[in-house]
C-alpha positions as CSV (number, residue, x, y, z in Angstrom):
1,X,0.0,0.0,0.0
2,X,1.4,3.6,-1.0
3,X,0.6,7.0,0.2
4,X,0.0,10.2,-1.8
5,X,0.5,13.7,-0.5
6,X,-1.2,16.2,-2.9
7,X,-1.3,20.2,-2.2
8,X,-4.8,20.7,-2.4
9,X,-8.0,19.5,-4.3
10,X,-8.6,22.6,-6.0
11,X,-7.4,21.1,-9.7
12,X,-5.5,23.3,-11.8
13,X,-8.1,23.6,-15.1
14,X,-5.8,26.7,-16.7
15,X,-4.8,25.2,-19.5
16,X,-7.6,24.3,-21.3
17,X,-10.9,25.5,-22.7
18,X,-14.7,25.4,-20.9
19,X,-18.0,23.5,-22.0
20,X,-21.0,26.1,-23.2
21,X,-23.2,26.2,-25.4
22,X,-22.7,27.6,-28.7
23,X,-25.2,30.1,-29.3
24,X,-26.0,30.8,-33.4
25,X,-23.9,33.7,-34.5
26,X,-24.6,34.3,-38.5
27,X,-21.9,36.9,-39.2
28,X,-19.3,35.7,-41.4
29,X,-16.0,34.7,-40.1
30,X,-13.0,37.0,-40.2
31,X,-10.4,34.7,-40.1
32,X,-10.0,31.4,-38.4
33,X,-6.2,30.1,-37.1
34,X,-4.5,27.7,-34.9
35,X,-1.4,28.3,-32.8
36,X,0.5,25.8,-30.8
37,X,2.3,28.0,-27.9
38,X,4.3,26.7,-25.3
39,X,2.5,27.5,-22.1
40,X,3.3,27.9,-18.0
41,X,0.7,27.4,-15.6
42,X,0.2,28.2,-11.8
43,X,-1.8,26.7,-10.5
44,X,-3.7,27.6,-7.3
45,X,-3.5,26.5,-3.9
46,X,0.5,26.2,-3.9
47,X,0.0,23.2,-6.2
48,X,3.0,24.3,-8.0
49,X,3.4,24.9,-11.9
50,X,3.2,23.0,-15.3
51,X,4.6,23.7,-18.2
52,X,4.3,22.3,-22.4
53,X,2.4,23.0,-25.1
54,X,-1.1,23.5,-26.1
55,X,-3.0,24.2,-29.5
56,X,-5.2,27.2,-29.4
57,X,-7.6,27.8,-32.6
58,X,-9.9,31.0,-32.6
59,X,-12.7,32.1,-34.6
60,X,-13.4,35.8,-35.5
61,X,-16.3,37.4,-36.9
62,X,-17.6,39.8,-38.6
63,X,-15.1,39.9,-41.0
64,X,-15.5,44.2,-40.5
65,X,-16.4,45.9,-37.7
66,X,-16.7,49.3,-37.2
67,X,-14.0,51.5,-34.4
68,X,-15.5,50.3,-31.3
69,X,-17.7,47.8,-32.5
70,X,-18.0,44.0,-31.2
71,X,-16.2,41.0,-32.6
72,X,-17.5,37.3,-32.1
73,X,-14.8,34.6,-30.7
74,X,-15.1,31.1,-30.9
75,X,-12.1,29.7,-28.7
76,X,-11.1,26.1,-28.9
77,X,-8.0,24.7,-26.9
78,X,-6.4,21.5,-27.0
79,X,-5.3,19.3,-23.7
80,X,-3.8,20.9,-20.7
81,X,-0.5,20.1,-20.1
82,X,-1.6,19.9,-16.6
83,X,-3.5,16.6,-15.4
84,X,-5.5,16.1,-11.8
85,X,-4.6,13.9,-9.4
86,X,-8.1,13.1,-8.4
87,X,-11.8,13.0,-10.1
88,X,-14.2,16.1,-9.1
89,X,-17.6,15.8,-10.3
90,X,-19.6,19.1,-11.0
91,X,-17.0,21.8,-10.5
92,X,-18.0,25.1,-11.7
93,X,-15.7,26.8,-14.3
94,X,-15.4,30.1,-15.9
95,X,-12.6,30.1,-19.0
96,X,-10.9,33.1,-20.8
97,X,-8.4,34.0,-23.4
98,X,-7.1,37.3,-23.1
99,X,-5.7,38.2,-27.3
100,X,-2.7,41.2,-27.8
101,X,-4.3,43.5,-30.6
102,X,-1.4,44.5,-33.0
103,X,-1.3,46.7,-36.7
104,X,-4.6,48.5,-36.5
105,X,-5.3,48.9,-32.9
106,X,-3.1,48.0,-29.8
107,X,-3.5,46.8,-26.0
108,X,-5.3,43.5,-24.9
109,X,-8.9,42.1,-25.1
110,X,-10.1,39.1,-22.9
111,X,-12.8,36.7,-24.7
112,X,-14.8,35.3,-21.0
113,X,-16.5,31.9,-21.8
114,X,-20.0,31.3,-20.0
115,X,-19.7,29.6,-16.4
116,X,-20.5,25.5,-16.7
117,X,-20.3,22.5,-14.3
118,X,-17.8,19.6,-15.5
119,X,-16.8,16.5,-13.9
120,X,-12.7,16.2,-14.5
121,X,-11.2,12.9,-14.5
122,X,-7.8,11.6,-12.7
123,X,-4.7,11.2,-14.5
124,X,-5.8,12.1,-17.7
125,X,-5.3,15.5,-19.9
126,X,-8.4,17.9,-19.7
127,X,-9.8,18.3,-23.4
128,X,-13.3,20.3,-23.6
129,X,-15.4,21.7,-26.6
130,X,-15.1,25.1,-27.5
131,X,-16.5,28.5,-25.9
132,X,-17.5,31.6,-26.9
133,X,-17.6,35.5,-25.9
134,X,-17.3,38.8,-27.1
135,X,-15.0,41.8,-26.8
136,X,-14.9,45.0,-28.4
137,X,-12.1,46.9,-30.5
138,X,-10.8,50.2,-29.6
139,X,-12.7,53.0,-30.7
140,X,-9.8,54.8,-32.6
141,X,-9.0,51.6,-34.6
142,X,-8.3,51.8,-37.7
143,X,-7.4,48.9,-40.6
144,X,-6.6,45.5,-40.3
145,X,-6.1,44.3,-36.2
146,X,-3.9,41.1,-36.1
147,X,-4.8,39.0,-32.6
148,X,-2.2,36.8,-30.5
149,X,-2.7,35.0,-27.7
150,X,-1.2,35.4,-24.6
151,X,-2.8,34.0,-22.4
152,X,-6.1,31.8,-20.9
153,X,-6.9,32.3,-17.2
154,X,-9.5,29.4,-15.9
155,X,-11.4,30.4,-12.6
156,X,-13.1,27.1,-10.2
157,X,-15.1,27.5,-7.6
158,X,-14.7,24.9,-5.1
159,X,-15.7,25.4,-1.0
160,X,-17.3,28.3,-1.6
161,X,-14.1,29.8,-3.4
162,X,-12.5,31.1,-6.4
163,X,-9.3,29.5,-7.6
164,X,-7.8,30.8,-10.3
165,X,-4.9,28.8,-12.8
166,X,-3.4,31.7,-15.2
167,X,-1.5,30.5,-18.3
168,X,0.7,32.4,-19.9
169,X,1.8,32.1,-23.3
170,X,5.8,31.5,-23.5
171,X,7.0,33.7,-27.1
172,X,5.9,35.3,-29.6
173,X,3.4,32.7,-31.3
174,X,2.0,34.7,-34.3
175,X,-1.7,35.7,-35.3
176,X,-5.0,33.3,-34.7
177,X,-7.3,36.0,-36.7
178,X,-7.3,39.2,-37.7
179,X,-10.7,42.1,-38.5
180,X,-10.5,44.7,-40.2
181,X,-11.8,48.2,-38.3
182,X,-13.1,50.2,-41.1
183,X,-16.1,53.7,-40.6
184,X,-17.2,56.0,-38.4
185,X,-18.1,55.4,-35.0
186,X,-20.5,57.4,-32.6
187,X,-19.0,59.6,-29.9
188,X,-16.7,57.1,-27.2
189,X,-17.7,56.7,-23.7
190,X,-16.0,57.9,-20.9
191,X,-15.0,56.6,-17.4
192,X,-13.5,57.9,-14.0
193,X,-12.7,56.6,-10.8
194,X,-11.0,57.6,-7.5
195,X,-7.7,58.9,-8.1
196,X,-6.7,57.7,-4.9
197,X,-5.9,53.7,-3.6
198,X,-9.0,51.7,-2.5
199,X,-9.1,49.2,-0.4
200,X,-10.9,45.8,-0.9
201,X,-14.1,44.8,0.1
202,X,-15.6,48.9,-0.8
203,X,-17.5,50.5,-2.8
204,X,-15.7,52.1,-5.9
205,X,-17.6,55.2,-6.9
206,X,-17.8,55.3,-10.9
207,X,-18.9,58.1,-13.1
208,X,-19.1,58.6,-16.9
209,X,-21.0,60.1,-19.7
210,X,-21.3,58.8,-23.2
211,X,-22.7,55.5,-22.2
212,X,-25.4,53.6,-24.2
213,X,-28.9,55.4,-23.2
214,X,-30.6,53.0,-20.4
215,X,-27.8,50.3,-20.9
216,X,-27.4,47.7,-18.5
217,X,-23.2,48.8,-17.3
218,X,-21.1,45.4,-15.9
219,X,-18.2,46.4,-14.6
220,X,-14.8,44.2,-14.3
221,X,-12.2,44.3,-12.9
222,X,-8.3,44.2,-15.3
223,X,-4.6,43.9,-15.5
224,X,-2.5,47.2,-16.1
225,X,-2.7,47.5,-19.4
226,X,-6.3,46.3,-20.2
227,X,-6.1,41.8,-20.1
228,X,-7.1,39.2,-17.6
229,X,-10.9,41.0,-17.1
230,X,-12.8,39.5,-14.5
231,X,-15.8,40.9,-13.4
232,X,-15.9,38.5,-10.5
233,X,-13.2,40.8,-8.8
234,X,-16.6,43.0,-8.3
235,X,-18.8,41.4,-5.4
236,X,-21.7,44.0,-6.4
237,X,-22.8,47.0,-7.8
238,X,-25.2,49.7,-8.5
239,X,-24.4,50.8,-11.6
240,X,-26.7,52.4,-13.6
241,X,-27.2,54.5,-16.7
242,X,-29.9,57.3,-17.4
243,X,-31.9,58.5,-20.2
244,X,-29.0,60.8,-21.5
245,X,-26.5,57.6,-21.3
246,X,-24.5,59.3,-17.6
247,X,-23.2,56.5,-15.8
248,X,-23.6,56.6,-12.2
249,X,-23.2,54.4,-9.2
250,X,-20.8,52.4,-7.0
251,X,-19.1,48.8,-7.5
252,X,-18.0,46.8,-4.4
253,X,-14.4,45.2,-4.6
254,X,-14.3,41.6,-3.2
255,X,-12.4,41.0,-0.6
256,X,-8.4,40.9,0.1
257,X,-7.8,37.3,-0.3
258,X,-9.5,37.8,-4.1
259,X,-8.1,41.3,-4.7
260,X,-4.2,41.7,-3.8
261,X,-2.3,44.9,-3.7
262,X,-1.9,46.3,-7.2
263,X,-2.2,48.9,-9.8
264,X,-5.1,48.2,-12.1
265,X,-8.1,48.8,-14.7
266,X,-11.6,49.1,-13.9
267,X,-14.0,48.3,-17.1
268,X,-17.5,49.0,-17.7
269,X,-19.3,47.5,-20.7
270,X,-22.9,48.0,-21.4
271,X,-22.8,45.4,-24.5
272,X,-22.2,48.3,-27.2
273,X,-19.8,50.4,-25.8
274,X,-17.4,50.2,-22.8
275,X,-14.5,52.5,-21.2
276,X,-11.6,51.7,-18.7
277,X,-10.4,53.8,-16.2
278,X,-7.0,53.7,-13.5
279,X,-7.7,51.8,-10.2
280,X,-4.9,51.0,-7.3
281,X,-6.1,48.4,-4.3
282,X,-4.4,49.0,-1.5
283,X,-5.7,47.0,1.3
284,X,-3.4,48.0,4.5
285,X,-3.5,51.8,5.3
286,X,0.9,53.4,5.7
287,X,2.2,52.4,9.1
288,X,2.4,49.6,11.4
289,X,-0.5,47.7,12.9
290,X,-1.0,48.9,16.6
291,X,-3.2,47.8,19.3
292,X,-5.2,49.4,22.0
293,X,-7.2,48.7,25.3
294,X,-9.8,50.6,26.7
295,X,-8.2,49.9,30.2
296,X,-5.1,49.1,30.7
297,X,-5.7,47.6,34.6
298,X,-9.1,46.2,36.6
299,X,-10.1,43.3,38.5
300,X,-10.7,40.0,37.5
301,X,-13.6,39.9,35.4
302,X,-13.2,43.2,33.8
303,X,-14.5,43.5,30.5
304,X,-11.6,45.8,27.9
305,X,-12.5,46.7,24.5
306,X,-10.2,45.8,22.1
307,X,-9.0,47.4,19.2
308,X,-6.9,47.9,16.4
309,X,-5.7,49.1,13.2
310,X,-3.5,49.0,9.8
311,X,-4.6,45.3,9.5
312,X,-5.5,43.9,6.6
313,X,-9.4,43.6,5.7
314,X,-11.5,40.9,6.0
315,X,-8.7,38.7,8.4
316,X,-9.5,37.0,11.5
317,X,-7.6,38.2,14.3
318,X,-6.8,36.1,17.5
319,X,-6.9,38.0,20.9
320,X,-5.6,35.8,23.8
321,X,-4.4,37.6,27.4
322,X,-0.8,36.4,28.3
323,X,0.5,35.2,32.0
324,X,4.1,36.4,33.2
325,X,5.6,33.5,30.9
326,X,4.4,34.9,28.1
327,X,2.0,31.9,27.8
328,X,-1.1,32.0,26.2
329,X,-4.3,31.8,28.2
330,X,-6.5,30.0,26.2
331,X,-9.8,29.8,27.7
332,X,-9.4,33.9,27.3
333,X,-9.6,33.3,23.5
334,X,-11.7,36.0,21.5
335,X,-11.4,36.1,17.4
336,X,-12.9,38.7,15.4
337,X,-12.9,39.7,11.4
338,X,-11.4,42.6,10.5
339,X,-13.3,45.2,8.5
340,X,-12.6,46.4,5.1
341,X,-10.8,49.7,6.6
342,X,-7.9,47.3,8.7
343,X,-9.8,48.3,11.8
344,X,-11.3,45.7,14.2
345,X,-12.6,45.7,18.2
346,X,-13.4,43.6,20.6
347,X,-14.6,42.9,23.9
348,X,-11.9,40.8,26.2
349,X,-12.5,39.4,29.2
350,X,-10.2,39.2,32.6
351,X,-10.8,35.5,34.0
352,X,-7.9,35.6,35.5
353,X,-5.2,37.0,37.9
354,X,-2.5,35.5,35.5
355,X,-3.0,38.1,33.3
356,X,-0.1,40.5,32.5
357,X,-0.8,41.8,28.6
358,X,-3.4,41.1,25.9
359,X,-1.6,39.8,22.4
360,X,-3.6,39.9,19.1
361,X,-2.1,38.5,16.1
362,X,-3.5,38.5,12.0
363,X,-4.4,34.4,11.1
364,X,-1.7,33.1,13.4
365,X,1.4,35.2,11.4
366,X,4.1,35.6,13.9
367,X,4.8,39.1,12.3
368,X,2.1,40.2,13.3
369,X,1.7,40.2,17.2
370,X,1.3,42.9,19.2
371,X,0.6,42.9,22.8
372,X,-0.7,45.3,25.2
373,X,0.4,45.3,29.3
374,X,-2.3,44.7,31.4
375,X,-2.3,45.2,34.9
376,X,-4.7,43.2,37.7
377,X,-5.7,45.1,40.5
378,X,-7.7,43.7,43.9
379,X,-11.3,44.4,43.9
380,X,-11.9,48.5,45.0
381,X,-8.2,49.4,45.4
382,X,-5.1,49.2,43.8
383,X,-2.1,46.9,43.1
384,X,-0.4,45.2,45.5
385,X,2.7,46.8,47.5
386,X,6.4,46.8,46.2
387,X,5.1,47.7,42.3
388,X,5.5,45.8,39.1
389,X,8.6,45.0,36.4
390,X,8.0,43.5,33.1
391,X,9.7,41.5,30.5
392,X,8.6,41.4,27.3
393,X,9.3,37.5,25.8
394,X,8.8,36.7,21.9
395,X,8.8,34.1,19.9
396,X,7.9,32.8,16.2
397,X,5.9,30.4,15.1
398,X,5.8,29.0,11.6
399,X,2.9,27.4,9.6
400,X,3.7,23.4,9.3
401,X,2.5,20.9,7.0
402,X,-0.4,19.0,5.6
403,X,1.1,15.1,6.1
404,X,0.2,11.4,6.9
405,X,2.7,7.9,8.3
406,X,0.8,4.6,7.9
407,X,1.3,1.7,10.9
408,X,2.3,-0.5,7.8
409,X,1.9,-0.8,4.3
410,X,0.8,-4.6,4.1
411,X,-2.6,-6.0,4.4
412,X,-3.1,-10.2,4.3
413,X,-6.5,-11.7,3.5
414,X,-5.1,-15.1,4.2
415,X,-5.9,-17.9,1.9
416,X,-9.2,-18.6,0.3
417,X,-10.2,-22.1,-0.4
418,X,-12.2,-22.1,-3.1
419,X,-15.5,-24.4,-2.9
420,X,-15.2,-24.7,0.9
421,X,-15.0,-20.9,2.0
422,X,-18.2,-18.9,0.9
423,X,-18.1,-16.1,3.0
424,X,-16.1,-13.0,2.8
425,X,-11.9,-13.3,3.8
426,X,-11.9,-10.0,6.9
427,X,-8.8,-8.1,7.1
428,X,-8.3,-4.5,8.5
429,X,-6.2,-1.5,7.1
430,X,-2.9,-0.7,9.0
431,X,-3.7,2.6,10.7
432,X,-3.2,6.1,9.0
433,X,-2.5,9.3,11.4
434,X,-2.8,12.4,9.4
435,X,-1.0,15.8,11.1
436,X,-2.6,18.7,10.3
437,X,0.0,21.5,11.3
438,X,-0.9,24.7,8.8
439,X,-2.9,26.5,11.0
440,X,-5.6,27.3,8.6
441,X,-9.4,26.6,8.6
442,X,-9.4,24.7,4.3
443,X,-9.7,21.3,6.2
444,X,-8.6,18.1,4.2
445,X,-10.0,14.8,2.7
446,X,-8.2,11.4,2.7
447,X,-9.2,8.7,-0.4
448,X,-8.3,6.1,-2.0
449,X,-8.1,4.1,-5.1
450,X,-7.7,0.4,-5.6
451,X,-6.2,-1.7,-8.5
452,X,-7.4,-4.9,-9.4
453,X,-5.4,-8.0,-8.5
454,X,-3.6,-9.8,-10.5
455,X,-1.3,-13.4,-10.3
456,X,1.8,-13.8,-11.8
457,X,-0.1,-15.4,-14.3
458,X,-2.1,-12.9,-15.4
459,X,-5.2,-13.8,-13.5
460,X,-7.1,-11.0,-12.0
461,X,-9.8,-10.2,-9.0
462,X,-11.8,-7.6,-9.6
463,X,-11.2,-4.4,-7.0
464,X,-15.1,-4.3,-6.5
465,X,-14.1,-7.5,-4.7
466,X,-13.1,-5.4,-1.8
467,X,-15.7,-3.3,0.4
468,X,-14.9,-1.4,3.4
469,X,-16.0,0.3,6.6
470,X,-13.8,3.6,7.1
471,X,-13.9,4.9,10.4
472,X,-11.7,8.2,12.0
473,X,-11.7,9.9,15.4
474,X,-9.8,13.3,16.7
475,X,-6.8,12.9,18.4
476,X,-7.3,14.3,22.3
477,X,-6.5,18.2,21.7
478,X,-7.0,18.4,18.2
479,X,-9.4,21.0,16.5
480,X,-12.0,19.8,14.0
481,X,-14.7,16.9,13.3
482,X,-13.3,14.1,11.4
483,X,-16.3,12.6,9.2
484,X,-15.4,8.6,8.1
485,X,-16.3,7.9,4.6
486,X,-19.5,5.6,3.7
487,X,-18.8,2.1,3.8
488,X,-18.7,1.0,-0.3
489,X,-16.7,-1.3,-3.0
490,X,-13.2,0.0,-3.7
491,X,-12.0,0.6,-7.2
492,X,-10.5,3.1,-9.3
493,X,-12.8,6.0,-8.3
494,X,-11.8,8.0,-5.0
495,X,-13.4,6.7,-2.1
496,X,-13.4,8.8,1.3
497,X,-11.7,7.4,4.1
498,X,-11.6,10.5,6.1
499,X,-12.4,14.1,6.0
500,X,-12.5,17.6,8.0
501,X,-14.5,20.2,6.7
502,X,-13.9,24.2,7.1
503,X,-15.4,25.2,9.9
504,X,-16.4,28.5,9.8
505,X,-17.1,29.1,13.5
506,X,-13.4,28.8,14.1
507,X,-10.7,30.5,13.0
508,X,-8.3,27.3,12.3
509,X,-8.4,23.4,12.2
510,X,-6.0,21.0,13.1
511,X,-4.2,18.5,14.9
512,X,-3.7,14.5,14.7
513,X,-6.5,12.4,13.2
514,X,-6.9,8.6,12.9
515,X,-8.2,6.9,10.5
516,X,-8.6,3.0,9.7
517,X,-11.3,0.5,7.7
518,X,-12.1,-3.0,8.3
519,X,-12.0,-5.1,5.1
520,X,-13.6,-7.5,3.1
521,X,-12.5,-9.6,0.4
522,X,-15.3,-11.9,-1.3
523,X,-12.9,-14.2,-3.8
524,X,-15.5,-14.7,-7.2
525,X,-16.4,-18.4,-6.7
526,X,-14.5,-19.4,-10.9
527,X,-11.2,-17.6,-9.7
528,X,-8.1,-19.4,-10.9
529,X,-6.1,-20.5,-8.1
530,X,-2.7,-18.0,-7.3
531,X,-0.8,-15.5,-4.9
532,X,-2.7,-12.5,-5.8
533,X,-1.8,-8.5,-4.7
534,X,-3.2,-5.3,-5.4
535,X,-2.1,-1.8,-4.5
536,X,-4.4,0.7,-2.4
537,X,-3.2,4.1,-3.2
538,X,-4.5,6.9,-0.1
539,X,-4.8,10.5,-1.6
540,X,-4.3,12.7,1.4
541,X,-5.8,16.7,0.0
């Protein structure tokens, strides 16, 4: 029996295309090409990177389009060069190419394919049908507009999250179409935001005039320099345009973790015409974080407020009052979010004489404690006699790992007699213990595959021949419900062992978790007679 470590079960989809339908488009095709490009993926979750080629054929139409005007993609990509190292059933996807305009027009364009559910298989390149979107040119082009690709940017949503695998292209791989921008166009719309940063998780006031009368305005969120458009990056909005075609109205960034630090370009498009306009995100305000309390001494049982600033938004933050060790006290345990300004409060209370200072830290980073003294006085009077000295103690801790040791890697059914024994041969898997040390609340799922078993012969046993009964527990001190998987016939699909969900009423899981099965083997009653072996593969994610 082996064991596989993966990174994460977010699976890195960048590299190829989506599944949507293809909606009639009658216009007449511009041009039509294929490019193989080499390509290099990240993809999410620390997963790593992959990198080879992958063909890329777009459709263009109309053939001429007016300065500004829409053009109709038709994207089809070949296999990823990245593969999954376990099946997902239903995941939600969102594909996009973003194209380099060059001759008639310049800057970059994103094609956004519909969102659709696929399942994605193990082991095996990811090869879907084509998608489609639109994106308008540049309302000062002018002649023939040669398009390159650069790269494809494939967004899952998986736990409630967004995972994104960006590809981009490695060279200069030539034209996949060109159009030709040819007339007048009607006066261009125009777009302004705040001058100054924003931070995540706000509402971006937008203004603009110009706009389609009545128009229905989506904005999105871009790269300097106009590619990788997503209007996921905007949680909401209330965007609207009037009668005269003024844009008005606000558009909420998401959060931190989905919108990093950066210089970038805000889009509206209202399906005919569309303007971009400079955006910086920054999410922590100039200067350090700092820390306050509304007391700074009281008696046991005092309730202090709290607070803090120059955190980043939407993080939770750990507030835990310290004895004269500089131990944690950890039934004194508060956590609280921080909100979209880095600002957060809230109420602590004294349960104990131990306490000497208050420490509040950003999603257990060391480098970002900060403590607070805190003095303990006697119940209607002071301190006692002879005064106080401090010393402040630190320490760092660092995020561990994701891992699991097996008690052995060797399971015997015994012999079957065939004929005499007609029940099912009972064995029981050798113990796994999975340590959970990152100090993060993602959780984690344990599987496994089975292969068939074969003889030196050549003679098999099915893997369906096998069931078995998972079954996990906590280790004492650890934090998080383990949940065994259903008892079921092994085979080449995944099969749970073991799992721990997110929890979101705490800030972190983790620990050591056990996990085992008891076995069954039913030998077919026509089996040829042999030393069989199979191997059970565990997928720890």
């Amino acid at each position: 029996m082996t064991g596989l470590l993966a990174a994460c079960f977010v699976l890195s989809l960048g590299c190829v295309g989506a599944a949507a339908p293809l909606p009639p488009y009658h216009a007449t095709a511009a041009a039509a090409g294929t490019v193989t490009p080499t390509v290099h993926c990240t993809l999410p979750a620390g997963q790593g990177e992959a990198t080879g080629p992958q063909e890329m054929n777009v459709e263009l139409s109309p053939e001429l389009v007016a300065p500004g005007g829409k053009v109709h993609a038709k994207v089809t990509l070949g296999a990823s060069p990245a593969t999954s190292a376990i099946a997902l059933d239903d995941v939600p996807t969102i594909p996009s190419l973003d194209l380099a305009m060059s001759g008639g027009a310049t800057g970059t364009v994103t094609v956004r394919g519909a969102e659709f559910t696929m399942d994605v298989p193990a082991g095996q390149p990811i090869e879907i049908p084509a998608y489609e979107g639109d994106f308008l040119v540049p309302v000062d082009a002018s002649g023939e507009i040669s398009l390159a690709p650069v790269r494809t940017l494939t967004q899952t949503k998986v736990l409630g999250s967004v995972f994104e695998t960006p590809c981009d292209v490695v060279g200069d791989v030539g034209s996949v179409g060109t159009v030709t921008a040819e007339g007048s166009t009607s006066e261009p719309a125009t777009l302004t935001a705040p001058a100054d940063p924003v931070r995540p998780n706000t509402a971006v006031k937008l203004r603009g005039s110009q706009w389609t009368p009545d128009g229905t305005p989506v904005p999105s969120l871009c790269a300097a320099g106009g590619g990788g458009c997503d209007p996921l990056k905007f949680t909401s909005n209330t965007l609207r345009i009037d009668s005269y075609g003024t844009l008005t109205g606000t558009a909420t960034l998401g959060e931190a973790g989905a919108v990093p630090d950066g210089r970038y370009e805000v889009k509206v498009n209202d399906g005919t015409k569309e303007a971009t306009a400079p955006l910086t995100v920054e999410a922590v305000a100039a200067g350090n974080r700092e820390i306050s309390l509304s007391a700074d001494s009281g008696p046991v049982g005092s309730v202090v407020t709290v607070s803090g600033r120059n955190y980043n938004p939407d993080r939770w933050i750990n507030v835990i009052g310290l004895d004269a060790a500089g131990t944690g006290l950890d039934d004194s345990a508060v956590y609280v979010k921080s909100g979209p300004d880095g600002t957060f409060a809230v109420e602590f209370t004294v349960i104990s004489d131990a306490v000497v200072a208050v420490q509040a830290d950003e999603g257990n980073d060391p480098a970002t404690v900060r403590t607070a003294p805190f003095t303990v006085t006697k119940e209607g009077g002071g301190g006692d006699d002879g005064g106080t000295a401090e010393q402040q103690l630190t320490t760092e801790v660092r995020a561990g790992t994701l891992a699991m040791t097996q008690a052995g890697d060797t399971v015997d059914f015994g012999t079957t007699v065939l004929g005499a024994d007609t029940g099912a041969q009972q064995a029981r898997l050798n113990r796994v213990e999975v340590e959970d040390a990152r100090g993060v609340n993602s959780g984690w799922s344990l599987t496994a595959t089975l292969s068939r078993f074969t003889s030196a012969d050549g003679n098999i046993i099915p893997a369906y021949a096998v069931r078995w009964t998972p079954a996990c527990s906590a280790q004492d001190g650890s934090v998080g419900t383990p949940v065994a998987g259903a008892p079921t016939a092994l085979g080449s699909e995944a099969a749970s062992l073991c799992r721990v969900d997110p929890d979101g009423s705490r800030p972190f899981t983790g620990g050591k978790f056990d996990a085992d099965a008891d076995l069954a083997l039913t030998v077919p009653e026509f089996t040829r007679p042999g030393d069989y072996s199979a191997t059970l593969t565990l997928t720890l994610l």
